[in-house]
PALUMVEX-74816 format. One line per 10 residues: number of its first residue (from 0); their letters; for each residue x, y, z of C-alpha. Coordinates in steps of 0.05 Angstrom, whole numbers, plus 5000, padded with zeros to 4 digits. Layout:
! residues N
NUM> a> X:Y:Z; ...
! end
This chain:
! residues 794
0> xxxxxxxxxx> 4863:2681:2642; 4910:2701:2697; 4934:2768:2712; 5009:2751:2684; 4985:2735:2623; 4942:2802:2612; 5007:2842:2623; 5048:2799:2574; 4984:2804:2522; 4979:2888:2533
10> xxxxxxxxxx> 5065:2884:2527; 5052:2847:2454; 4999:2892:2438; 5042:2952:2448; 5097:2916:2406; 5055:2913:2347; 5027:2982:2347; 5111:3000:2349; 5124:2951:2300; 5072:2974:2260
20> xxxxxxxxxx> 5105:3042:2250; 5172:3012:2239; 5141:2982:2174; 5116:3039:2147; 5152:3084:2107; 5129:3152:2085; 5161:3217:2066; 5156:3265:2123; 5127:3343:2101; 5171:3388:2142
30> xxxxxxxxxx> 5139:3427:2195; 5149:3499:2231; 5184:3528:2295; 5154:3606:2316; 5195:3627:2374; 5174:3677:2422; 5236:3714:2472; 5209:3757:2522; 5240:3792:2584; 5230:3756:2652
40> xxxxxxxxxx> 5208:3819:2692; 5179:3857:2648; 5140:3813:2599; 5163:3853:2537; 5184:3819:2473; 5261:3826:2466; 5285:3836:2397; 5354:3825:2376; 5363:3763:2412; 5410:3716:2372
50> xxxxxxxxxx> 5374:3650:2370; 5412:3589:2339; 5376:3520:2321; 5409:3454:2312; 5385:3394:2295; 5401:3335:2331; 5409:3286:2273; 5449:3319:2234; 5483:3379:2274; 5462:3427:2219
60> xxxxxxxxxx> 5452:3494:2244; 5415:3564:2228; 5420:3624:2265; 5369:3691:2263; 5349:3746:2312; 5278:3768:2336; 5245:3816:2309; 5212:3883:2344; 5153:3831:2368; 5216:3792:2408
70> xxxxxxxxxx> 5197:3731:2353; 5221:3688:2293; 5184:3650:2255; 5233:3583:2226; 5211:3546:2165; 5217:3482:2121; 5248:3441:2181; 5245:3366:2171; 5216:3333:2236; 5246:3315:2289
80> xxxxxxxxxx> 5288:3338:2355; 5320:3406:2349; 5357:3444:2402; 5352:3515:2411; 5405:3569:2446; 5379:3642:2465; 5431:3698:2483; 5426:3774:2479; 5471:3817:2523; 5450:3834:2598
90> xxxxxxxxxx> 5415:3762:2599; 5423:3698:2624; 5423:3654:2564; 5370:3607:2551; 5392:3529:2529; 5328:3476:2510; 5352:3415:2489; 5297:3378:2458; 5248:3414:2419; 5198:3371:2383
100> xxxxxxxxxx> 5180:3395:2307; 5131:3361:2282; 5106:3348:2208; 5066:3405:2176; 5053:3443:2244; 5080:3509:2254; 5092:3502:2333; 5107:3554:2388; 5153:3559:2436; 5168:3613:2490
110> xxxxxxxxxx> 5223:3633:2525; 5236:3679:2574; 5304:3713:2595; 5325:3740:2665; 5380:3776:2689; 5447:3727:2688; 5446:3693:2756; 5504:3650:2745; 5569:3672:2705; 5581:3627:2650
120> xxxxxxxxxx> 5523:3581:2669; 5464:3569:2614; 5400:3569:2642; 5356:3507:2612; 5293:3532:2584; 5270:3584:2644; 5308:3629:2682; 5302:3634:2748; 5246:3676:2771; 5265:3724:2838
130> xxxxxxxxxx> 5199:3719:2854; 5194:3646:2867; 5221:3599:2910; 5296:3587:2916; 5293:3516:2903; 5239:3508:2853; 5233:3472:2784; 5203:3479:2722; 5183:3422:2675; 5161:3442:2598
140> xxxxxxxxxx> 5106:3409:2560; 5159:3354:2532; 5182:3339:2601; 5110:3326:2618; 5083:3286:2569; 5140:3238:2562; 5169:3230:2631; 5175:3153:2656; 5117:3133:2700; 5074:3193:2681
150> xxxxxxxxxx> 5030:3152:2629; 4977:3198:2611; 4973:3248:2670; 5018:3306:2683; 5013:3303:2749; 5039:3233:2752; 5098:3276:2717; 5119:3304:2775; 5147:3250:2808; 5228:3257:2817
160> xxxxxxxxxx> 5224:3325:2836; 5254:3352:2903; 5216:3338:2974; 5156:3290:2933; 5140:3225:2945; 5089:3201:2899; 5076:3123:2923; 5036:3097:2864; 5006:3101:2792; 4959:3152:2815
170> xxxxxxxxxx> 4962:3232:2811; 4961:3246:2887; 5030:3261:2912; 5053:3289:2984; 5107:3345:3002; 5161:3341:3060; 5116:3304:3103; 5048:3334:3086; 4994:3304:3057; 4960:3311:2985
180> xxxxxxxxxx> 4906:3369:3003; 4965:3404:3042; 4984:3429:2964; 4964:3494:2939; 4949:3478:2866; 4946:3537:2812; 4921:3528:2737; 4942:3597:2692; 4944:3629:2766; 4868:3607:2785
190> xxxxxxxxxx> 4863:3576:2849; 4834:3502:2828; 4835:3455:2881; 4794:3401:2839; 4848:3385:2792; 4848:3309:2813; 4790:3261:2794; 4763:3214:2850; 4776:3253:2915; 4738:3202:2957
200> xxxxxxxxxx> 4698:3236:3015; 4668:3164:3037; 4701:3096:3041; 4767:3063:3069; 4818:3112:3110; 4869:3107:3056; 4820:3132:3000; 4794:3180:3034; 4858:3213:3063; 4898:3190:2986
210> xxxxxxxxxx> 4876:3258:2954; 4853:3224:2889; 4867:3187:2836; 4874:3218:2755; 4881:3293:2739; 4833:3321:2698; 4890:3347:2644; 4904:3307:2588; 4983:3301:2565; 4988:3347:2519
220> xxxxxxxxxx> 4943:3404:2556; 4990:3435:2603; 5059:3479:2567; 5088:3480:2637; 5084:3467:2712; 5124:3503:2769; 5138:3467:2824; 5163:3500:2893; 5164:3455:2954; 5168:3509:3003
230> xxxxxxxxxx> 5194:3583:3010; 5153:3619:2954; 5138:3695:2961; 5073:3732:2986; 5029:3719:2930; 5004:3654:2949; 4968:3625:3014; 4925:3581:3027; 4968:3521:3034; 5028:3501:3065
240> xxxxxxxxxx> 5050:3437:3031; 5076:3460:2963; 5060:3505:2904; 5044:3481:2836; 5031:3523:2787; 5006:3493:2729; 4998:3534:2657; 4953:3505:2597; 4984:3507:2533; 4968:3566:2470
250> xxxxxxxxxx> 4940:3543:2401; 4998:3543:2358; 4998:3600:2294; 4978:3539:2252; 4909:3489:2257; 4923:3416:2276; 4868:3372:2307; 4883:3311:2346; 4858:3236:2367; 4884:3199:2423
260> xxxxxxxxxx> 4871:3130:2434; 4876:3103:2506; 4856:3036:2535; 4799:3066:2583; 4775:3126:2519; 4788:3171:2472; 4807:3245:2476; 4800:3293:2414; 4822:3366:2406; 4837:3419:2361
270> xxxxxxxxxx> 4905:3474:2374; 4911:3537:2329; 4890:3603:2312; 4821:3633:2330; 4814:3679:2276; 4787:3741:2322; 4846:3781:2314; 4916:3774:2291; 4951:3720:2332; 4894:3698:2376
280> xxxxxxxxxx> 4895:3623:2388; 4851:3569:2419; 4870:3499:2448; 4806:3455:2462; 4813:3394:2492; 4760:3337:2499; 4763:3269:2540; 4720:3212:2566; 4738:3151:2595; 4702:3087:2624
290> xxxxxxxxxx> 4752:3045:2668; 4688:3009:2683; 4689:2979:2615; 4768:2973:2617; 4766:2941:2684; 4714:2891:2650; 4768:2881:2592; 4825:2858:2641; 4777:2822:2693; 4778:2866:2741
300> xxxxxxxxxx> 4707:2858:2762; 4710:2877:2844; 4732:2945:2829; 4678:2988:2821; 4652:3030:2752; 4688:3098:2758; 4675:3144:2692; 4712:3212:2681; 4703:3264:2632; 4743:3329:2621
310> xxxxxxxxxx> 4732:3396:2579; 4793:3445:2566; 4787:3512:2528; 4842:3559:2527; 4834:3623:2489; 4893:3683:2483; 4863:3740:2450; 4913:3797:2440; 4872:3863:2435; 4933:3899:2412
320> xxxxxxxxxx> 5009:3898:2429; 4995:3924:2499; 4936:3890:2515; 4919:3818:2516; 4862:3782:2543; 4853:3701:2560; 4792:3656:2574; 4798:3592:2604; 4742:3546:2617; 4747:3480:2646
330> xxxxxxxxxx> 4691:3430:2654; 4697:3368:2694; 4648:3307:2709; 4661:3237:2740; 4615:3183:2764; 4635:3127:2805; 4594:3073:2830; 4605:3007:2860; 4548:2951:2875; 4534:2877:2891
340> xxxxxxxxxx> 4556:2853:2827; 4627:2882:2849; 4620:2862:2912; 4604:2785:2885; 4672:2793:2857; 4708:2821:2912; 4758:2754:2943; 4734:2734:3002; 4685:2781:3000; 4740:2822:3033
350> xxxxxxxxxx> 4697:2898:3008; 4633:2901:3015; 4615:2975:3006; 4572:2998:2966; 4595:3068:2936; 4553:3122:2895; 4593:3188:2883; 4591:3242:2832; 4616:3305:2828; 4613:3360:2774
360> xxxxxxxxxx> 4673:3414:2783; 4673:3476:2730; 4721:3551:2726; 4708:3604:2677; 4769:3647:2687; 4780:3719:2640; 4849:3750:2637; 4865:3821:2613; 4952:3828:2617; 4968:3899:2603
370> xxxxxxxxxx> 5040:3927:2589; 5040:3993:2624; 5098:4045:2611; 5165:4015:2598; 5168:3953:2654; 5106:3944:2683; 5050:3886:2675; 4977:3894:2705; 4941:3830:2713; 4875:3829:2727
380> xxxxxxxxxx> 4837:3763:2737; 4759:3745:2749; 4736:3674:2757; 4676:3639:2774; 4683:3565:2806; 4635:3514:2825; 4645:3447:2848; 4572:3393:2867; 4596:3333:2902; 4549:3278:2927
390> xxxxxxxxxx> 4578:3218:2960; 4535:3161:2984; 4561:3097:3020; 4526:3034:3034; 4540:2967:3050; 4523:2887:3030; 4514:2827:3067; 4539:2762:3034; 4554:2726:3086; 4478:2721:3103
400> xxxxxxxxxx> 4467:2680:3052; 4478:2607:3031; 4554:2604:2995; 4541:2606:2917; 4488:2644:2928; 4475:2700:2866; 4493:2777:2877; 4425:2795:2871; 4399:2762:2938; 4451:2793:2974
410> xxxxxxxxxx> 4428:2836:3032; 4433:2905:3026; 4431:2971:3061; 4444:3027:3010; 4455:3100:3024; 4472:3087:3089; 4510:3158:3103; 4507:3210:3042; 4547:3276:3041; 4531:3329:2991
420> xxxxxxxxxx> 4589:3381:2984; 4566:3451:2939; 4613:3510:2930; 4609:3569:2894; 4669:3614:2888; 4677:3685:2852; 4741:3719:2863; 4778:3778:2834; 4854:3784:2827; 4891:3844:2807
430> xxxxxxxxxx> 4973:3837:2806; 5014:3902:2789; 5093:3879:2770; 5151:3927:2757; 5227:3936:2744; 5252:3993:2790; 5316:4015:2812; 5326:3969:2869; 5314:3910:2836; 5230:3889:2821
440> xxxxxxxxxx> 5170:3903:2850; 5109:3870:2857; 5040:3877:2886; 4972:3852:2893; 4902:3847:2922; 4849:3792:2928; 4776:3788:2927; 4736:3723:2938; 4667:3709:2962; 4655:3629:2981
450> xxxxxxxxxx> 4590:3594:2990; 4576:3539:3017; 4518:3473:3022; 4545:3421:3059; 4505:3368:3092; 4511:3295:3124; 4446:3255:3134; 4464:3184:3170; 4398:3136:3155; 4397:3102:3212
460> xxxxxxxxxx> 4441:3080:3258; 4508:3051:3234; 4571:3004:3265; 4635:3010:3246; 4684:2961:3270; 4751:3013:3257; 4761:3056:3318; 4801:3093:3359; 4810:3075:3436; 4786:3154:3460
470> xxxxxxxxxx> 4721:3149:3401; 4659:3163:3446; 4632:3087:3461; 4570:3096:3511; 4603:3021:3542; 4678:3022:3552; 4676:2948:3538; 4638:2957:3474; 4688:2937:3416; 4664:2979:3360
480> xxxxxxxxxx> 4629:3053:3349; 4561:3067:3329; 4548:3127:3288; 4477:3155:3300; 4440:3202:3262; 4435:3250:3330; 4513:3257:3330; 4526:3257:3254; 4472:3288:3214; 4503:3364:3200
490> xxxxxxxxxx> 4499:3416:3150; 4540:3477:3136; 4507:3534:3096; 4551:3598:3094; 4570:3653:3046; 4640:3693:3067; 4678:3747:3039; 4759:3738:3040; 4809:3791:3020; 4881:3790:3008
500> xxxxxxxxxx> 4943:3839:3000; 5011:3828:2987; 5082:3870:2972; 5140:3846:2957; 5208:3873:2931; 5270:3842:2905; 5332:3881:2918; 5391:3871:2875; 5458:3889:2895; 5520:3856:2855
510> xxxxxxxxxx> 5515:3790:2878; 5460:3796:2924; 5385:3787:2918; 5343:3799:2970; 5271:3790:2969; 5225:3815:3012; 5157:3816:3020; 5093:3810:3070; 5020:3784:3057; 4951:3813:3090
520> xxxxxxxxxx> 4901:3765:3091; 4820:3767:3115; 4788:3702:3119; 4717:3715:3128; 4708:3629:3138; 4744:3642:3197; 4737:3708:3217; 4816:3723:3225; 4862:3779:3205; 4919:3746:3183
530> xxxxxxxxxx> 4995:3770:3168; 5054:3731:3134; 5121:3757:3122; 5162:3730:3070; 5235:3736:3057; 5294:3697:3013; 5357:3714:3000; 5405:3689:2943; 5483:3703:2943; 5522:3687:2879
540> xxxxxxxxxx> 5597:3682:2918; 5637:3658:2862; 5631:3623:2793; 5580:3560:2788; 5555:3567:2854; 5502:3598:2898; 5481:3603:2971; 5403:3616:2988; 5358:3615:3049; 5286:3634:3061
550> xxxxxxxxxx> 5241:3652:3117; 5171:3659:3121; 5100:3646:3161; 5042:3608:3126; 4970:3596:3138; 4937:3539:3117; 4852:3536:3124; 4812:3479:3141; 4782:3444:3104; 4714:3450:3085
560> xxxxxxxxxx> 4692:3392:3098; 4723:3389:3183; 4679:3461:3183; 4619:3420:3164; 4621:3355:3198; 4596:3383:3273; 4558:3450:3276; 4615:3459:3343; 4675:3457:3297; 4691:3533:3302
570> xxxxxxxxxx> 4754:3525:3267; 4816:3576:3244; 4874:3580:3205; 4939:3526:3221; 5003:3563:3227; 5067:3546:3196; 5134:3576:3209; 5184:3565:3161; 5253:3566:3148; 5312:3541:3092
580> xxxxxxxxxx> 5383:3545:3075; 5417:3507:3015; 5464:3521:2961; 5460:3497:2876; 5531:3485:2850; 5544:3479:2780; 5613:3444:2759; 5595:3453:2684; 5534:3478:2639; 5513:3412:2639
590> xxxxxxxxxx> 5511:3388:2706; 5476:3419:2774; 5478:3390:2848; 5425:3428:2886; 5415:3422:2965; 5366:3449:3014; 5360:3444:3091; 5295:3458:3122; 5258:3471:3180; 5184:3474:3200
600> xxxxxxxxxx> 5138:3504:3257; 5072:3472:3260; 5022:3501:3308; 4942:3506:3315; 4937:3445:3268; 4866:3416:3269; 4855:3351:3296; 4813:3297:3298; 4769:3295:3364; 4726:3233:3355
610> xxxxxxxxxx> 4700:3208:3297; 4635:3188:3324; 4619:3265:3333; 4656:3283:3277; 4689:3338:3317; 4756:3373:3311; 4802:3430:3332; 4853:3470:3333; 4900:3433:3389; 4951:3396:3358
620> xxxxxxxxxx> 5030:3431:3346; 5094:3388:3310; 5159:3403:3276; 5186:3378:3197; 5251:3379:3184; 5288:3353:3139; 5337:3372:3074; 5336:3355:2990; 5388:3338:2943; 5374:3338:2871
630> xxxxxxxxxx> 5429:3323:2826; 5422:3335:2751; 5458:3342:2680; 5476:3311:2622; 5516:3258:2604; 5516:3278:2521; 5472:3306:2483; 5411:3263:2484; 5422:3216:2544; 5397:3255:2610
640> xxxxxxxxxx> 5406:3241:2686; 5370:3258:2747; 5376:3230:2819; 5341:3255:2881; 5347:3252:2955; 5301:3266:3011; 5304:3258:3083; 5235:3284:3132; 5220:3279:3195; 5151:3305:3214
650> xxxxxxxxxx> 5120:3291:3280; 5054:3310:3306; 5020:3323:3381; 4948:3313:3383; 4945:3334:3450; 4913:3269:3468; 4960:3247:3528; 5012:3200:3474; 5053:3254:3454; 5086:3266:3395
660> xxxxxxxxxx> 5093:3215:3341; 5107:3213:3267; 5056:3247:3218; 5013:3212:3168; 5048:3234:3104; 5112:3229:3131; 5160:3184:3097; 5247:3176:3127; 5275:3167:3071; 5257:3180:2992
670> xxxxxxxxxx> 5305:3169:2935; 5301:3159:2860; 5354:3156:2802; 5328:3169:2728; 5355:3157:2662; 5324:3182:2604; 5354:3165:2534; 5331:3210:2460; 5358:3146:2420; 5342:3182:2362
680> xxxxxxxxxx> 5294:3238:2339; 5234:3181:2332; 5253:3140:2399; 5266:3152:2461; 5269:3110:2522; 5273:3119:2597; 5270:3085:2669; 5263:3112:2741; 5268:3071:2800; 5253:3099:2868
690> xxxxxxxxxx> 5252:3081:2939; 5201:3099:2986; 5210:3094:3071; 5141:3065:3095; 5079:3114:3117; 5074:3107:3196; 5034:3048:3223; 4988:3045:3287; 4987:3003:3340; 4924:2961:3343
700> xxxxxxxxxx> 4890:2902:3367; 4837:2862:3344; 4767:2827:3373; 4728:2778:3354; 4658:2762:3359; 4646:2840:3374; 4563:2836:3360; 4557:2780:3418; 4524:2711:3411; 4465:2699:3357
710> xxxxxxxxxx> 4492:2766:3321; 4533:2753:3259; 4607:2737:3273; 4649:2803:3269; 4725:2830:3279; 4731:2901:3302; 4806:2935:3300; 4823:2985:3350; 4875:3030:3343; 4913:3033:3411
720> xxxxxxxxxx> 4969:3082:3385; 4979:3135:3323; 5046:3122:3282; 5090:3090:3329; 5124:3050:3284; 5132:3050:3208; 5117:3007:3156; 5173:2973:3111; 5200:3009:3055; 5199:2986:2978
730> xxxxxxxxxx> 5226:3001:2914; 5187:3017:2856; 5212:3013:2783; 5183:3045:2726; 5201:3038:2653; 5181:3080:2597; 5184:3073:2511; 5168:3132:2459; 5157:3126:2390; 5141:3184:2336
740> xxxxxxxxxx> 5137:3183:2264; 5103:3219:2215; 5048:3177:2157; 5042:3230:2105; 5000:3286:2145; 4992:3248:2207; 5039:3247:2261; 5035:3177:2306; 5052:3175:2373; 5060:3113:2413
750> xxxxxxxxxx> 5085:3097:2481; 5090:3046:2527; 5098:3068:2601; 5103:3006:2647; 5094:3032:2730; 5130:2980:2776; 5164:2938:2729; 5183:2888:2781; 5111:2879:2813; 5146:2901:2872
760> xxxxxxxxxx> 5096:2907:2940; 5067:2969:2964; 5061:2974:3039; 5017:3044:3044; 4949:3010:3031; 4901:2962:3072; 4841:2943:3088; 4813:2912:3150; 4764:2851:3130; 4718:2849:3196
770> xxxxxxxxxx> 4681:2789:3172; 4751:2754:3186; 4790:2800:3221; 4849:2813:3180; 4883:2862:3149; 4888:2866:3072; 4933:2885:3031; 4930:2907:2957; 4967:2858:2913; 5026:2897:2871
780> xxxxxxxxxx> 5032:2893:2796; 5056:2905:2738; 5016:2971:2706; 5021:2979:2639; 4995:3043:2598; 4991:3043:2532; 4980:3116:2487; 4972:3127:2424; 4961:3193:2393; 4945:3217:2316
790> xxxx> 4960:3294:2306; 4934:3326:2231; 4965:3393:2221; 4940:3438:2160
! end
């Protein structure tokens, strides 16, 4: 059975399951809306605010205000898509669109209102925060779960948003011409860097450097994520790329427990009250799933056997109306292993690795939020992280055997090079947030202590026939690199201490804000004393438009892993000064057209010596620059539109004598134009099609016959330049179907999410073959993902 026909059998498949729903008819118990208003700065519930509810099918309305708890609980609502309006005086008011009820749950919603920013503009479902970044966006737990192309994974979600180019069906995404690890990732403000599933540490160049594969949130896990491509305030470092700030979702007030089907495994979970005290919640979300077995299903033997499973608690405990305490625990496992029977199936034999990794991540974070006086929240946070990673590559011989010959006389090496990666991180976070008389204040201070096991043990000597011109070779003429134990066997075994400080002040005068602030920093993996000032400005001139800049120095760390890889690699913080100016005009409340202009500093980047030592340091310098547009609004109630624009150029010195070319990540020219359609309270379509500039390519040349005569015949490739030219650029269109009905007390979801409609060709990925000396590339299909999710609310 070809691959064509699999899609068109999976498209059928999803048909029925839709057409199954259509057939069935069943009365539909109403469900529950408990809305929750506070105020943006202060966190306190605002009563009084006039809330109105309509629903979509049939324009009915009701109208209520919160109570003394800033809340109102609406009843007896027949399912389906409701909109909701928030205004109280002094406040920006607060517009959400779509808001899901769904059959016999009580759900809940918050909103929070700000200070009006805008005259006569309605914010959509969050005001904007002073505190963050000018140009960032926030996407709610609807947004998430049913944007086109994101399938099952939230971080897929993101793509469409300003500055991100996210190239394929897989979670890793890149920022203004940085790479994936270049983002500073955030879950209910913990600092989680293992949010993606299959980081590789071993194997080709583009899986190592691709920054993973599937998060480890199902769709339904995360309420919101905050997404701020640059320019956000003193309270986060560590990264320089972006800021995502992801929060995981409350129980609702009333029990539902859920089953959701997927191709690959199952998830289960169970959202509603606790029981501890009145108004504590839990959300607990469960997942495994086998792609070994689904890539058996579909014939997709060459692949490999990866395995994930994920483990989501979220518990908010309020104590009493001033005090409230969280706990979050997340628990992540994935295996992945790839051997001769993969590589039997492998065309051509073109991969003939032979990959064992696994890694366990966990956090156990505890929140107490305390509501001090009459504006201030005290946060204090304490987590505990680990993260064991062991990564083993090997490698098979089939062309030393007779053709036909079966997998299991195959020659192999195994565990040719294994690198075990253990951290364990305990940090402390206390924030302090105000209203004053100038505006809001804000402060902070940091506690972490880091240790880490790394090691690499190389068993034996080892070729590899991808190389650089300047890697060490003890024979100029020799066409490939030999790895040896004596150059690559390291280990890294440290414990360090970092603290952190931060201040920061929004001033607000008429239609000025100006924000300024400064971070302290002491990175005891480094041993540096570092300082970043911070500043933004916004400037509300007239009605429906705004002018902003910001200004501000980051530090980004190495990575652990560059620290680890030669015990010479002494290593410190990159720098990066940067600076933006853009405007958001709003010809309506329905429509936005937001642009941003930006400019980078890149110094004391670390760079890649020679990969034979596995040495680097701090040489290399650049610029990024570049600007966004983002246009957005609606066309009538229901039918949505979003287009983006981004244009980057990031270039790089290595200080290796060829100057300055393009950086990895960065891409000319990104675009995309979405449509999304609410049909009607039970469907809802949408489509996104994007275009992508090419990654930068490398010059190179290729040898044969490398290992001399009597030696097996081998290519090598040796990269002569970095990035001097570009690969060509592609479209990519993605097409998306929704489906919800309630089946007396179960609530169906189905969806069909198709990723690159048009099989259209990917030019980011490929492999050199150096049994014939070509370069591969990954064929380009058709990717469709199929959910289907049962909810029983009680």
């Amino acid at each position: 059975m070809n691959r064509h026909v699999r899609r068109v059998l999976w498209l059928a498949l999803s048909a029925h399951l839709i057409g199954f729903t259509l057939s069935a008819h069943a009365a539909e118990a109403p469900g529950a809306l408990t809305i929750i208003i506070r105020d943006q700065y202060t966190d306190r519930p605002l009563p009084s605010v006039q809330v109105t509810i309509t629903e979509r099918d049939t324009s009915a309305t009701r109208s209520m205000e919160t109570d003394a708890r800033g809340r109102i609980v609406v009843e007896q609502l027949d399912p389906g898509l409701y909109s909701v309006n928030a205004t109280k005086v002094g406040f920006a008011p607060v517009y959400e669109p779509s808001v899901r009820v769904i059959t016999r749950k009580n759900s809940r919603i918050e909103f929070e209102l700000g200070a009006p920013m805008m005259e006569e503009v309605v914010v959509r479902a969050r005001a904007l925060d002073a505190f963050a970044s000018p140009s960032s966006t926030y996407l709610d737990r609807e947004a998430l779960r049913s944007a086109v192309g994101g399938g099952a994974d939230p971080l897929l979600s993101l793509d469409g948003l300003p500055g991100l180019a996210s190239a394929s069906e897989f979670a890793s995404f890149s920022v203004r011409g940085r790479g994936p690890r270049d983002n500073l990732i955030f879950v209910d403000e913990f600092p989680f860097d293992k949010a993606v599933h299959f980081d590789a540490t071993l194997g080709e160049d583009e899986d190592v450097g691709g920054g993973g594969r599937f998060s480890i949130f199902a769709p339904n896990v995360i309420s919101g994520a905050e997404f701020s491509p640059g320019g956000w305030g003193p309270a986060y470092g560590g990264r320089a790329g972006s800021l995502l700030k992801l929060e995981v979702a409350d129980g609702s007030p009333s029990p539902s427990a859920s089953l959701r089907l997927d191709l690959a495994g199952n998830e289960v979970g169970y959202d509603g009250p606790l029981g501890i005290t009145r108004d504590s919640t839990v959300l607990v979300s469960a997942r495994r799933l086998d792609f070994g077995a689904f890539f058996e299903d579909i014939e997709e033997l060459d692949i490999g056997n990866p395995i994930l499973r994920d483990i989501i608690v979220k518990s908010a405990i309020p104590i009493n109306p001033s005090n409230t305490i969280e706990v979050l625990l997340i628990d992540t496992r994935e295996t992945y292993t790839r051997d001769v029977t993969h590589v039997f199936e492998s065309p051509n034999f073109e991969d003939a690795s032979l990959l064992d990794f696994r890694q366990d991540s966990d956090l156990y974070g505890l929140t107490l939020r305390s509501l001090i006086g009459e504006g201030a929240v005290w946060t204090n946070k304490v987590y505990h992280r680990t993260s064991n990673k062991i990564s083993s590559e090997g490698e098979a011989f089939p062309d030393l055997v007779p053709d036909g010959s079966p997998a299991s006389s195959f020659p192999v090496r195994e565990d040719i090079i294994t690198i075990t990666e253990d951290e364990t991180e305990i940090g402390w976070r206390s924030d302090f947030r105000t209203a004053n008389r100038w505006g809001a204040f804000s402060a902070g201070i940091q506690a972490t202590q880091i240790e880490l096991d790394y090691s690499t043990v190389l068993d034996g000597d080892w070729i590899r026939f991808v190389y650089d011109d300047d890697d060490f070779r003890p024979d100029p003429e020799q066409r490939y690199i030999v790895l040896t134990p004596a150059n690559i066997n390291s280990s890294l075994s440290r414990k360090a201490t970092s603290y952190a400080g931060y201040v920061d002040q929004v001033f607000t005068r008429g239609t000025w804000d100006i924000r300024t602030g400064v971070r302290f920093e002491r990175d005891g993996l480094t041993d540096e004393s570092l300082v970043s000032p911070r500043f933004s400005v916004n400037w509300r001139r007239s009605k429906g438009i705004r002018y902003f800049a910001t200004a501000g120095l980051f530090h980004q760390s190495p990575r652990y892993l560059d620290f680890a890889a030669n015990a010479g690699n002494e290593l410190e913080n990159e720098k990066i000064t940067h600076g933006s100016i853009g405007f958001e005009y709003f010809p309506n409340d329905t429509w936005s057209v937001l642009a941003e202009a930006y400019y980078q500093d890149l110094s004391n980047l670390v760079v890649d010596l020679d990969r034979a030592n596995g040495t680097f340091a701090n040489i290399g310098d650049g610029t990024s620059y570049g600007f966004d547009v983002v246009v957005k609004g609606t066309i009538r109630e229901g039918l949505y539109a979003a287009a983006t624009y981004s244009y980057n150029d990031a270039k790089v010195d290595r200080k290796d004598g060829r100057g300055a070319v393009a950086d990895d990540f960065s891409r000319e020219h990104v675009a995309t134009l979405g449509l999304t359609w609410e049909i009607t309270s039970r469907w809802k379509v949408a489509g996104r099609y994007k275009y992508l500039s090419g990654r930068p390519e490398d010059a190179f040349i290729i040898h044969e016959d490398v290992l001399g005569p009597g030696q097996p015949l081998r290519f090598s490739r040796e990269t002569t330049e970095r990035n001097i030219g570009r690969k060509p650029s592609y479209g990519v269109l993605n097409l998306r179907v929704d489906y919800r009905r309630a089946f007396g007390p179960i609530d169906v979801t189905a969806f069909l999410d198709v990723i690159n409609v048009t099989s259209a060709s990917s030019t980011d990925e490929s492999e050199f073959d150096y049994r014939r000396g070509v370069n591969v590339k990954d064929d380009s299909e058709a990717e469709p993902l199929i959910g289907l999710r049962l909810d029983y609310a009680w």
